[in-house]
Steps between C-alpha positions, in 0.01 A plus 500: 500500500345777224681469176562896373588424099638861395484554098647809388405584181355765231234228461390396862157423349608151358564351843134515598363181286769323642454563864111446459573169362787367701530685843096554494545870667617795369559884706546773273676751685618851375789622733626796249160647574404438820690456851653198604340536894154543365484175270792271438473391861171366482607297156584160722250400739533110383769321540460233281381713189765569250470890406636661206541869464550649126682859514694675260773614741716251678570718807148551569480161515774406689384761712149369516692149600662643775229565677482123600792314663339152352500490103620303267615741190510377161735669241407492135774181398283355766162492339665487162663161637161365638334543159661273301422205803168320506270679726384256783199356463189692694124451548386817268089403556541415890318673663178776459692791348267766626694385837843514386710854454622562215646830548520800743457861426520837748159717494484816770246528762304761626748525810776548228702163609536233204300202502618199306220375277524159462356349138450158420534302121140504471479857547791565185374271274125682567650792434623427184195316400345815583673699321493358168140441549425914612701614182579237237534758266787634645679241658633322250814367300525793284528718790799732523631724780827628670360465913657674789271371765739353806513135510496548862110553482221291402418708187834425413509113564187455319483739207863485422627166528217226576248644257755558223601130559173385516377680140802531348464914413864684469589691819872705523550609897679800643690554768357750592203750412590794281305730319706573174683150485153332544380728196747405251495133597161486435531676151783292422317159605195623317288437825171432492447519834584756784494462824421849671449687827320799517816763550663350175158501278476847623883568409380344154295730446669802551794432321581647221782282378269190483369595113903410438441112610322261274225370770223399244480122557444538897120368447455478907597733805458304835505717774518448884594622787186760469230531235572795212288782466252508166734768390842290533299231338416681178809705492735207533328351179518824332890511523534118444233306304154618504365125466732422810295389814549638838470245785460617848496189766500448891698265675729430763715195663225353696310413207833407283483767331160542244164570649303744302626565176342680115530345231578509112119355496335804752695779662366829612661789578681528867334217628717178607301287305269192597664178729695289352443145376432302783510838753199555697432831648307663763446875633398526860443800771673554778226190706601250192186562299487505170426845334285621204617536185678857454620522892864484632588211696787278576590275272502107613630235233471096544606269253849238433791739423396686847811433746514222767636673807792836580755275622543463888246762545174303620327852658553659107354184331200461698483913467478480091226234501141580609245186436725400220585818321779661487499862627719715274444814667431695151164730478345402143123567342357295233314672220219359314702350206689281786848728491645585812643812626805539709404802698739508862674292690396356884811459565761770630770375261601809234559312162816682345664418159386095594657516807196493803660737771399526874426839630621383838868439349517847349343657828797356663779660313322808495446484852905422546597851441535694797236813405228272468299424792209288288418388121218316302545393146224458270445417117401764244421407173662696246327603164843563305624105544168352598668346861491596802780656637590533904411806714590574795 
């Protein structure tokens, strides 16, 4: 029977280490943002894995709990009582741990229903090798940040609580992602790192409040999601630090997190950078060729922090994987320097805000009212927030 250990706390992210180490799998699950029906119930396929689920709000949890009649739940005097007993003794090197799961995350498909992407140890501790190795520069002990990113996603997991671990920089969480709040906590940390997505560097910019914070040790701006124009770029160091560097990157679950990143070494412009340490990369056409330099293809990645399998889902697996590469379903181009360009998508999946949102699902509630006999959704990128933004 599944163990479900529920920790309530404003901290969820220092329960992680300890369920790598001791119960050797780890679900981050987010039910204040997502519905119950389309992800908690896929949380415990094995029985005999012991699952722990980090959330900030106990009836969420509970509610995620209820979902199965067979758990065990854990209060907090619980796990505060099994600390101060001697753990029982396990085989921490059995095994080939490119085999054994360390951790499950929930990534969309193209049909819109979640797929759980199963990682294993090797592929975290590549990651973090990675990492450090991409931008050592950056990550490092002197690092400072406030970081909103959910622990419920692999960006989360790695950047805000295993990495941080790991190097030892100074990272203060929120609860939740707001614009103002995340401001002044940054000016009052003296960050010198941010963590940005294009709608809030484009906020940045525009705001003309911002002069009234004291920004000027933020020496790096990470941002994901979707690369920043040339124009973001420059005015975001205009407003902050004009020696600050602007990072644009490219990943995604699959690859656990990181694949193509710039760096404090080489960045240019809007590009996503070059692959990662250890990341190898290929662009193909539509047959699986590769293409010349300067033409859109998809992009198809290979290397050891790409995922083992989407749990219970052997059609999907054997889907992502063509001759050994992973198919990401992203349309990139190369230039001559060796940056890549994120130019479209493959895949139907509108990315809004970092949530990936099937056109299908909003079809169907537009499609619910009673004066509409069809409906088709589609993805428009808008210039104002850099995103693209759902049309139907």
């Amino acid at each position: 029977m599944a163990d479900l250990h529920i920790y309530y706390s404003p901290y969820p992210n220092i329960k992680v280490p300890t369920t790598l180490s001791v119960s050797q799998f780890l679900v981050q699950t987010n039910p204040d943002d997502v519905s119950p029906e389309k992800v908690i119930w896929q949380d415990f396929g094995d029985e005999d894995q012991k699952v722990t689920y980090a959330g900030l709000r106990s009836n969420a949890a509970f509610d995620a709990a209820c979902l199965r009649e067979m758990l065990g739940l854990k209060y907090p005097r619980d796990i505060r009582n099994a600390a101060v007993n001697p753990m029982y003794p396990f085989g921490i090197s059995n095994g080939d741990n490119t085999k054994i799961p360390a951790g499950m995350c929930f990534s969309s498909g193209t049909s819109g229903k979640p797929k759980a992407v199963v990682l294993s140890h090797h592929n975290l501790i590549a990651q973090l090798l990675s990492v450090r190795a991409t931008n050592p520069f950056t990550h490092t002990s002197t690092s400072r940040e406030p970081f909103f990113p959910s622990f419920a996603h692999i960006y989360g997991i790695v950047s805000g609580v295993l990495a941080p671990a790991w190097i030892g920089n100074y990272v203060q969480p929120m609860r939740r992602f707001e614009y103002h709040p995340y401001l002044q906590r940054a000016a009052e940390l003296k960050a010198n790192i941010l963590r940005l997505v294009p709608a809030t560097a484009v906020r940045m910019t525009k705001d003309p409040e911002i002069k009234n914070l004291d920004l000027s040790a933020v020496h790096t701006i990470m941002c994901s999601d979707s690369p920043l124009s040339r124009d973001t770029i420059v005015a975001l160091q205009q407003i902050l630090n004009p020696e600050a560097i602007v990072l644009n990157g490219y990943g995604m679950s699959e690859a656990t997190v990181t694949l193509l990143r710039n760096t404090r070494g080489g960045q240019k412009g809007a590009s996503v950078g070059k692959p990662a340490a250890g990341m190898e990369v290929r662009i193909v056409d539509e047959n699986y060729n590769d293409v010349q330099e300067g033409v859109d293809g998809e992009c198809l990645i290979r290397g050891p922090s790409v995922f083992m399998e989407y749990k219970n889902n052997e059609a999907e697996t054997a889907a992502a994987f063509k001759g050994g590469w992973m198919c990401t379903g992203d349309i990139v181009h190369v230039d001559q320097d060796g940056y890549f360009w994120l130019t479209g998508r493959k895949k139907e999946l509108i990315k809004y805000k970092g949530h990936q949102i099937a056109p299908a699902e909003l079809e169907e509630v537009l499609l619910s009212h009673p004066s509409v006999s069809d409906a088709g959704v589609c993805g428009v990128r808008d210039k104002a927030t850099q995103e693209e933004l759902p049309v139907g």
